[in-house]
MDAnalysis code that builds the backbone (N, CA, C; Angstrom):
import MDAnalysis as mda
import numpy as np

u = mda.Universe.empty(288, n_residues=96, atom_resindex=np.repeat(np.arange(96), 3), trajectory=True)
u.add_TopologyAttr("name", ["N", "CA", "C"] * 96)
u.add_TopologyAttr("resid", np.arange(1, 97))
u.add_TopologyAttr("resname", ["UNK", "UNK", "UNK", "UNK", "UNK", "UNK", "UNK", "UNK", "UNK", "UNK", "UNK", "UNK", "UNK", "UNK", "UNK", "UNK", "UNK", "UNK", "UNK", "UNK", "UNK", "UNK", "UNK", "UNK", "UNK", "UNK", "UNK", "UNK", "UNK", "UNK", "UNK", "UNK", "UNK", "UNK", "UNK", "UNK", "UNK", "UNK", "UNK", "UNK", "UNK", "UNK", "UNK", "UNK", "UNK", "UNK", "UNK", "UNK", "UNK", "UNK", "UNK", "UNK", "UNK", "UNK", "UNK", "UNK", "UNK", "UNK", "UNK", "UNK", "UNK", "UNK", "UNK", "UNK", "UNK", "UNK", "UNK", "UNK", "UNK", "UNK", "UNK", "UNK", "UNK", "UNK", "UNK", "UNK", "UNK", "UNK", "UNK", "UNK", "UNK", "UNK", "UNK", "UNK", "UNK", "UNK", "UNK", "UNK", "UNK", "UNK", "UNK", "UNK", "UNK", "UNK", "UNK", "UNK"])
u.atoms.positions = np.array([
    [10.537, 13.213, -0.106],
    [9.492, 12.695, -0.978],
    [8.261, 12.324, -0.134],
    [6.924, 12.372, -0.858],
    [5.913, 12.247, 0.055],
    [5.390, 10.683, 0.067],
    [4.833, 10.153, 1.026],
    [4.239, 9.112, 1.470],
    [3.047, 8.882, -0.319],
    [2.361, 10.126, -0.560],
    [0.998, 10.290, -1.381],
    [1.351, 10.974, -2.522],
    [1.201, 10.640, -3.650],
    [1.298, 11.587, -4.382],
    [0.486, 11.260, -5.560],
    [-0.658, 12.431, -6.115],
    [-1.552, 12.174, -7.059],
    [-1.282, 11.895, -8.706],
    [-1.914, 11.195, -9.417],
    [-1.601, 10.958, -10.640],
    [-2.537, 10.806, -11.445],
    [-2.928, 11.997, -11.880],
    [-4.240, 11.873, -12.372],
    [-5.390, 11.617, -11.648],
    [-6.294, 10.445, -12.022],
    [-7.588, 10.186, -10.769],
    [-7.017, 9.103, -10.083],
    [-5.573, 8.708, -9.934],
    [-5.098, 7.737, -8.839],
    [-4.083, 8.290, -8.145],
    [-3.785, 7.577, -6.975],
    [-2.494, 8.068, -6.295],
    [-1.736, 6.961, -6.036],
    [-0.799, 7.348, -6.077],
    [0.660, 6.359, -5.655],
    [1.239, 6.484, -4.298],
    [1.260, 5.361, -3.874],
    [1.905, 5.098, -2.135],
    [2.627, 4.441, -2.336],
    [3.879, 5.339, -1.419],
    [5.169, 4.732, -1.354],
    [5.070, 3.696, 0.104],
    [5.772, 2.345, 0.234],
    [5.403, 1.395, 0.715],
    [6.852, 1.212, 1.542],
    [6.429, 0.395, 2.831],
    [7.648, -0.385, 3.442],
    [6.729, -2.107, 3.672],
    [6.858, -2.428, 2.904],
    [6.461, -3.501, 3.403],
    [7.177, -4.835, 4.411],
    [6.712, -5.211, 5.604],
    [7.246, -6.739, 6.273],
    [6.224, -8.211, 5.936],
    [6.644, -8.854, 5.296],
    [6.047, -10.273, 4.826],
    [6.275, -10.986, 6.343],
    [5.320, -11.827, 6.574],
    [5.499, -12.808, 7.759],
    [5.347, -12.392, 8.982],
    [5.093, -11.330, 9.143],
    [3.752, -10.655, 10.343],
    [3.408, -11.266, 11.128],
    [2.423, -11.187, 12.282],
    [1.684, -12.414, 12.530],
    [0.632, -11.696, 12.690],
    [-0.130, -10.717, 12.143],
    [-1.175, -10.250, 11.099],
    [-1.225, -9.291, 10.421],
    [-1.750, -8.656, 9.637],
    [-2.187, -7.673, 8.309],
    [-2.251, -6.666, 9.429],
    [-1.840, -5.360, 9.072],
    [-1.896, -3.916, 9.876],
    [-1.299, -2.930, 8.572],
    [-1.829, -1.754, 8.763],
    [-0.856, -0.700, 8.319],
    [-0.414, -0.127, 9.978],
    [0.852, -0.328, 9.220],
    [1.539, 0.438, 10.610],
    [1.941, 1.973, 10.934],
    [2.131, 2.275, 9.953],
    [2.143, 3.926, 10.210],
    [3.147, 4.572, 9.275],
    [3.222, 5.514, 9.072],
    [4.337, 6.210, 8.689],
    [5.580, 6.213, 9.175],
    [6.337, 5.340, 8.120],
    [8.012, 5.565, 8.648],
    [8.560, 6.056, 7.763],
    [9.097, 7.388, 7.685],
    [10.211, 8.094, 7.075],
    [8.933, 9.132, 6.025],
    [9.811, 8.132, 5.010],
    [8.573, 8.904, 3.568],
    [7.751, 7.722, 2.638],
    [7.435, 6.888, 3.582],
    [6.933, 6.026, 2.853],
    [5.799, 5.027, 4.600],
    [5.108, 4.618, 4.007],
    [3.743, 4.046, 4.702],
    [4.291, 2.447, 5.031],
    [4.358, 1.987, 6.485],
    [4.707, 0.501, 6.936],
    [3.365, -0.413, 6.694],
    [3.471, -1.376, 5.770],
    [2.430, -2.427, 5.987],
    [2.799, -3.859, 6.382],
    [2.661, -4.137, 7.289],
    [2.870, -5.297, 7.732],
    [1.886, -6.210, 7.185],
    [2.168, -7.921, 6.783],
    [1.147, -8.822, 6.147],
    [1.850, -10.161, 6.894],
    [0.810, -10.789, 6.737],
    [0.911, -12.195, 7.596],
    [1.526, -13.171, 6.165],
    [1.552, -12.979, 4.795],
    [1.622, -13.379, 3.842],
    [3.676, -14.000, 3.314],
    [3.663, -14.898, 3.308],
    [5.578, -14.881, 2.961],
    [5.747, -14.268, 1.569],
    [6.817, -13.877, 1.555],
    [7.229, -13.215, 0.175],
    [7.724, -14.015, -0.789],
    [6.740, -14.771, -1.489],
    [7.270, -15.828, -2.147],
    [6.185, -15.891, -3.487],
    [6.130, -16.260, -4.662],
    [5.366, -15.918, -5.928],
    [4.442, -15.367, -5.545],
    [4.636, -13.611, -4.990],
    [3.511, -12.768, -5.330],
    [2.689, -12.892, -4.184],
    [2.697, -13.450, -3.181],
    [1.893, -13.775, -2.003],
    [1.380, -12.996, -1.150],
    [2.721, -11.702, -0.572],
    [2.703, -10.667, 0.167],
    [2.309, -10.175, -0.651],
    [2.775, -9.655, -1.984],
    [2.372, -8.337, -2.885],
    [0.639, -8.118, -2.977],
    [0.233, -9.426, -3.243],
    [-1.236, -9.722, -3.022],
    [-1.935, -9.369, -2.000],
    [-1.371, -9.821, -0.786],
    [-1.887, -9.210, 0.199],
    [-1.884, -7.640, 1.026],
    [-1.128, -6.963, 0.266],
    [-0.485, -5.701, 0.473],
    [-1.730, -5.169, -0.687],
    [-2.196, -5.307, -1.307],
    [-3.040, -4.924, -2.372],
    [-4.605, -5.180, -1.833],
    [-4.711, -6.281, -1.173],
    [-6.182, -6.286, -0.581],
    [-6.170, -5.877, 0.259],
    [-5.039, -5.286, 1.806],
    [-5.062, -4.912, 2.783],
    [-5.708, -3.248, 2.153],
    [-4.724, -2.702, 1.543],
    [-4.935, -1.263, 1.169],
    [-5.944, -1.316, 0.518],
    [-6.845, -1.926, -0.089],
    [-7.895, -1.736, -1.062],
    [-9.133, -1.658, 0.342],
    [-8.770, -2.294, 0.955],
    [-9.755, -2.500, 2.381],
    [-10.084, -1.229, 2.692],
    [-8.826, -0.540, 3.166],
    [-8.349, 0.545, 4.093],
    [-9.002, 1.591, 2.865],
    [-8.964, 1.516, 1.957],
    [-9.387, 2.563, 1.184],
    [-10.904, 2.753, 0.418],
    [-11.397, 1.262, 1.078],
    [-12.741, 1.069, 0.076],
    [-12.385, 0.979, -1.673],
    [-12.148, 0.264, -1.605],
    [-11.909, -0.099, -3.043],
    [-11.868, -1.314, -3.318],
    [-11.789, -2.320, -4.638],
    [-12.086, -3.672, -4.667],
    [-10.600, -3.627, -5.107],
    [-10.025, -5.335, -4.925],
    [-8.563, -5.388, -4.585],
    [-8.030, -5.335, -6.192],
    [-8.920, -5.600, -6.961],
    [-8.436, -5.344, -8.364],
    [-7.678, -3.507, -8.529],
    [-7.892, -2.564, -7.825],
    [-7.784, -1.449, -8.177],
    [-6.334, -1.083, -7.692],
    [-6.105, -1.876, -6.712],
    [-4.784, -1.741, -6.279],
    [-3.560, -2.325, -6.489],
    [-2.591, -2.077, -7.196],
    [-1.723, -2.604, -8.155],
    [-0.098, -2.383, -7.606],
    [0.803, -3.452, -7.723],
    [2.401, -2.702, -7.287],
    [2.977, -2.498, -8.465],
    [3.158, -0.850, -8.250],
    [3.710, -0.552, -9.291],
    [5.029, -0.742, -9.648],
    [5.767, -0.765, -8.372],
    [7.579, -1.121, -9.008],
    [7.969, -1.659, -7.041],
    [9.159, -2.051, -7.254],
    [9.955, -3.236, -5.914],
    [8.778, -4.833, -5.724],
    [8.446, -5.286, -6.978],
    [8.015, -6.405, -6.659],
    [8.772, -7.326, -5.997],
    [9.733, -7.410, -5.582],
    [11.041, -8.238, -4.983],
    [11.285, -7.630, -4.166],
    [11.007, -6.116, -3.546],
    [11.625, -5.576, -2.447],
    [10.530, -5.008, -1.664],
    [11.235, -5.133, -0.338],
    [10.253, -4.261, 0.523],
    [9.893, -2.845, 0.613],
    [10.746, -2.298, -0.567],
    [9.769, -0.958, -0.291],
    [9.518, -0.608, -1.944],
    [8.231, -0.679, -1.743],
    [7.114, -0.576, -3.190],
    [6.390, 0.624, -3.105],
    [6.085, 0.758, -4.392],
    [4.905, 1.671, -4.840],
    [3.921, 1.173, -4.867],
    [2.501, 1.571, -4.389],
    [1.282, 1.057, -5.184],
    [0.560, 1.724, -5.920],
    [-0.186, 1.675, -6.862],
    [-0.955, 2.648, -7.435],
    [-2.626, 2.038, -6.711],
    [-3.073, 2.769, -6.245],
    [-5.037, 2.738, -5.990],
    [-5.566, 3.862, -7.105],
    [-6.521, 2.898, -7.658],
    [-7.316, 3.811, -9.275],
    [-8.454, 4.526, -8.673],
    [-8.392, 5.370, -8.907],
    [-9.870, 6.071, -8.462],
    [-9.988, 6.777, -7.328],
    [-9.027, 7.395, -6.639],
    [-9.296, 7.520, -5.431],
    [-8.904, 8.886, -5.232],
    [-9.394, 9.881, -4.559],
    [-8.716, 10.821, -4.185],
    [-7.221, 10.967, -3.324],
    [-6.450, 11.937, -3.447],
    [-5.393, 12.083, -2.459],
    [-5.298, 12.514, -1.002],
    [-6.874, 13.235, -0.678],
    [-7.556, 13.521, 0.370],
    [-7.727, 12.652, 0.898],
    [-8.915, 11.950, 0.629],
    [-9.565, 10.626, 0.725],
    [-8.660, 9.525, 1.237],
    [-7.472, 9.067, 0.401],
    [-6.114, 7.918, 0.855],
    [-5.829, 8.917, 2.215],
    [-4.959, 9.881, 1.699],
    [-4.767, 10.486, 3.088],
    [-5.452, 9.843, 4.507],
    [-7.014, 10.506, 4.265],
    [-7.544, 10.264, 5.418],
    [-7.777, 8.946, 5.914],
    [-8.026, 8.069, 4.619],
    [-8.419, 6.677, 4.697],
    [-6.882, 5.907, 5.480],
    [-5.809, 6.327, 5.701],
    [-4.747, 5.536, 5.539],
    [-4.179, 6.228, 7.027],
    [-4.570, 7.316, 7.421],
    [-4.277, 7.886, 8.547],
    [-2.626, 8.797, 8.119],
    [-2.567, 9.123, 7.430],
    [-0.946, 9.779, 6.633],
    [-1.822, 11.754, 6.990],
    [-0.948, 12.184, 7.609],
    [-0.717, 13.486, 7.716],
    [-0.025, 14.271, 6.483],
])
């Protein structure tokens, strides 16, 4: 399964997320899904939040656009970013 995959005018990224970091990074591609590390604990929504403004950063986008779409409780999530090309994330996110 791919890291990117388009959906209409958004794409969906498959996620590994680590809460409690000791700062915000995307870390790279592990497996089939994108590592984001956050300085944020995983506790009401805290990390998920911050996993949403990190990538909205990385992608130019405002953090409203970036949404978890499913593993709100787990570390490996989907996100959806609205508007964006699959090129564009690609390149923006460093994913081959």
């Amino acid at each position: 399964m791919a890291v990117l995959t388009a959906d209409n005018s958004d794409v969906l990224i498959r996620l590994k997320v680590v809460p409690g970091s000791s700062r915000d990074a995307l870390a790279g591609v592990l497996g089939d899904r994108l590592k984001v590390k956050v300085a944020a604990a995983p506790e009401a929504g805290k990390a998920n939040a911050a996993v949403c403004e990190l990538l909205a950063r990385a992608l130019g986008l405002k953090p409203r656009d970036v949404t978890i779409e499913s593993g709100q409780t787990s570390p490996e999530k989907t996100a959806r970013a609205r508007g964006v090309l699959i090129e564009t994330a690609a390149s923006k996110l460093s994913i081959r």
